[in-house]
C-alpha positions as CSV (number, residue, x, y, z in Angstrom):
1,X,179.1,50.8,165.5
2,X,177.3,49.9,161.9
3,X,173.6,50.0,162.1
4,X,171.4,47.8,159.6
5,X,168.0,50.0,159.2
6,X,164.9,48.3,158.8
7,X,163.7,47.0,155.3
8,X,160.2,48.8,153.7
9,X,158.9,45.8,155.0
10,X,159.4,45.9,158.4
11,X,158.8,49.9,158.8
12,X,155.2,48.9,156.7
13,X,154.9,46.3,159.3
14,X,155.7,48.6,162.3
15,X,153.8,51.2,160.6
16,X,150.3,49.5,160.4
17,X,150.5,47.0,163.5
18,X,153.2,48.2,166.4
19,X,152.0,45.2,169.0
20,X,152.8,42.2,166.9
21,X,156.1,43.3,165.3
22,X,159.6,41.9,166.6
23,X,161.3,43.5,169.8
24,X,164.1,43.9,167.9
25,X,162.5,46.3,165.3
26,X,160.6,48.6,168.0
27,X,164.1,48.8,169.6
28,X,165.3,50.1,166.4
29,X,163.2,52.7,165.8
30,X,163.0,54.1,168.9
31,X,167.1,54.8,168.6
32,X,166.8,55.4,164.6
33,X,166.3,58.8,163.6
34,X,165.6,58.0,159.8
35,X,163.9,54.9,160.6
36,X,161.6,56.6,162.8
37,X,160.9,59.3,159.9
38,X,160.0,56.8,157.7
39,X,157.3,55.5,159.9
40,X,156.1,58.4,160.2
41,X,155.6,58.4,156.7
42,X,153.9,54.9,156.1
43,X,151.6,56.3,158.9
44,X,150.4,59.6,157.6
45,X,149.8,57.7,154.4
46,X,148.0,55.0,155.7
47,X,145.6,57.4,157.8
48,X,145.0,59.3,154.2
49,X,143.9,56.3,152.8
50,X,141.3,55.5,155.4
51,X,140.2,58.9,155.6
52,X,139.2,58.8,152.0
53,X,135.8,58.5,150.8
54,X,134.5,54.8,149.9
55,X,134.1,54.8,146.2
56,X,130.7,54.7,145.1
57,X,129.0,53.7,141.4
58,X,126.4,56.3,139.7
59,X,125.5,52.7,138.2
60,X,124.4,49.3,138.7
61,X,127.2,47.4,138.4
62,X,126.0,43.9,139.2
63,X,123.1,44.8,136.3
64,X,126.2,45.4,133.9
65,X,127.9,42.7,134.5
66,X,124.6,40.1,134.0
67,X,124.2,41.9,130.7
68,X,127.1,41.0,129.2
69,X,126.8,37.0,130.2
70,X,126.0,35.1,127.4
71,X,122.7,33.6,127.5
72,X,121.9,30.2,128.5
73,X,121.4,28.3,125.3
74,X,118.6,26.0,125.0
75,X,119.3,22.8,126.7
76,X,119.8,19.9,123.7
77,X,118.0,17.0,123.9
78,X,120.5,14.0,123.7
79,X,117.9,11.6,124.4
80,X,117.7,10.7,120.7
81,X,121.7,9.2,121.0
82,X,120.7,7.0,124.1
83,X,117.8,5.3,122.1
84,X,119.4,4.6,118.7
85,X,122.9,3.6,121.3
86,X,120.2,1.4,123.1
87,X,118.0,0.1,119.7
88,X,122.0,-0.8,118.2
89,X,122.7,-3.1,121.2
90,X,119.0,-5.2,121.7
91,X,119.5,-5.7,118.0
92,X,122.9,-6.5,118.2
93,X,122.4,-9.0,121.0
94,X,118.9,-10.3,119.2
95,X,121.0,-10.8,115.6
96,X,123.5,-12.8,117.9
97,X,120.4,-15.0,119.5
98,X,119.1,-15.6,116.2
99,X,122.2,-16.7,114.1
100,X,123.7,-19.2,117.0
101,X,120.5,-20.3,118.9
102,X,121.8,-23.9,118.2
103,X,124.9,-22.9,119.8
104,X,124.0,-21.8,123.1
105,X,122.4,-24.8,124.1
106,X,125.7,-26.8,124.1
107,X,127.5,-23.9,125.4
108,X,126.1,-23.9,128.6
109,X,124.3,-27.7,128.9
110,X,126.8,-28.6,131.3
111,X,126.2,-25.7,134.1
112,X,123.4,-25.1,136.7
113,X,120.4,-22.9,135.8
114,X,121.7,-20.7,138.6
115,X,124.7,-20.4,137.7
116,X,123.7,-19.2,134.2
117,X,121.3,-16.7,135.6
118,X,124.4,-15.3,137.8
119,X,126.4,-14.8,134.8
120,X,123.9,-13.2,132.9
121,X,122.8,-11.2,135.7
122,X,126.4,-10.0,136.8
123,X,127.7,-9.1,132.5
124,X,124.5,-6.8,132.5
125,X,124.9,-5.7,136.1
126,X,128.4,-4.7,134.4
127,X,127.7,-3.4,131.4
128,X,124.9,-1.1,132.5
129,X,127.2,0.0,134.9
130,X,129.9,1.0,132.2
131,X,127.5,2.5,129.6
132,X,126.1,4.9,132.4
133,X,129.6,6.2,133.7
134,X,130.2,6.1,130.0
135,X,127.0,8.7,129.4
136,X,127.9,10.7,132.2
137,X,131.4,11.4,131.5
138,X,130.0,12.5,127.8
139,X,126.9,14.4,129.2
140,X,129.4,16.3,131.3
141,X,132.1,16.8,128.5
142,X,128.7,18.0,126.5
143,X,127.8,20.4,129.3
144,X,131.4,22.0,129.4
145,X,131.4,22.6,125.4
146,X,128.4,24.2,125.8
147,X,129.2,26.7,128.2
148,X,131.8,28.3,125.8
């Protein structure tokens, strides 16, 4: 009869936790002499390693470690950017007003007040929208540079 003995694995297994291991393996080692031997093993060294002192620090590690962290840097102000960005648009839309003010007036004579208003309302609605997903994403790109 050839006899397959049991992997490290499996004798580890055995070893360290006897009730949740296969029927098959317990059956194993109770007829293999070797086996059996190993276990042994894995078990005498396993009850070393609890039996051994926790290792303990003539330091303060957690003091050591916020030592070497780099220091927060100052926070930059990127206020300044979102004014001239903002002072660039009004005078951007304002040179627009001024150079076809004649225009306008044809361009919308033929729609309701209302309707004006809601497309005015909604292209801002938009836009502010966009230019403040816009800021975040580069506040947060900002943020990441500046932690390295």
């Amino acid at each position: 009869m050839v006899t397959k003995h049991l992997t490290d694995n499996e004798v580890q297994q055995y070893a360290v936790d006897k009730a949740n291991c296969e029927t098959g393996i317990d059956k194993h080692i109770r007829l293999c002499e070797e086996c059996r031997s190993k276990v042994e093993v894995y078990q005498l060294l396993i009850t070393g390693i609890r039996q051994q002192p926790q290792p303990a620090f003539n330091f303060n590690l957690a003091e050591l470690v916020v030592q070497q962290l780099p220091s927060p840097k100052e926070k930059t102000s990127d206020r300044l950017l979102l004014w001239v960005l903002v002072f660039i648009g009004v005078g951007f839309i304002g040179t627009i007003f001024y150079y076809f003010e004649g225009s306008f007036v044809y361009l919308f004579s033929g729609i309701a007040a209302i309707f004006i208003y809601l497309i005015i309302i909604t292209a801002l609605t938009v836009i502010t929208g966009l230019f403040i997903a816009m800021y975040k994403k580069y506040d947060s790109e900002m943020k990441l540079l500046d932690s390295y």
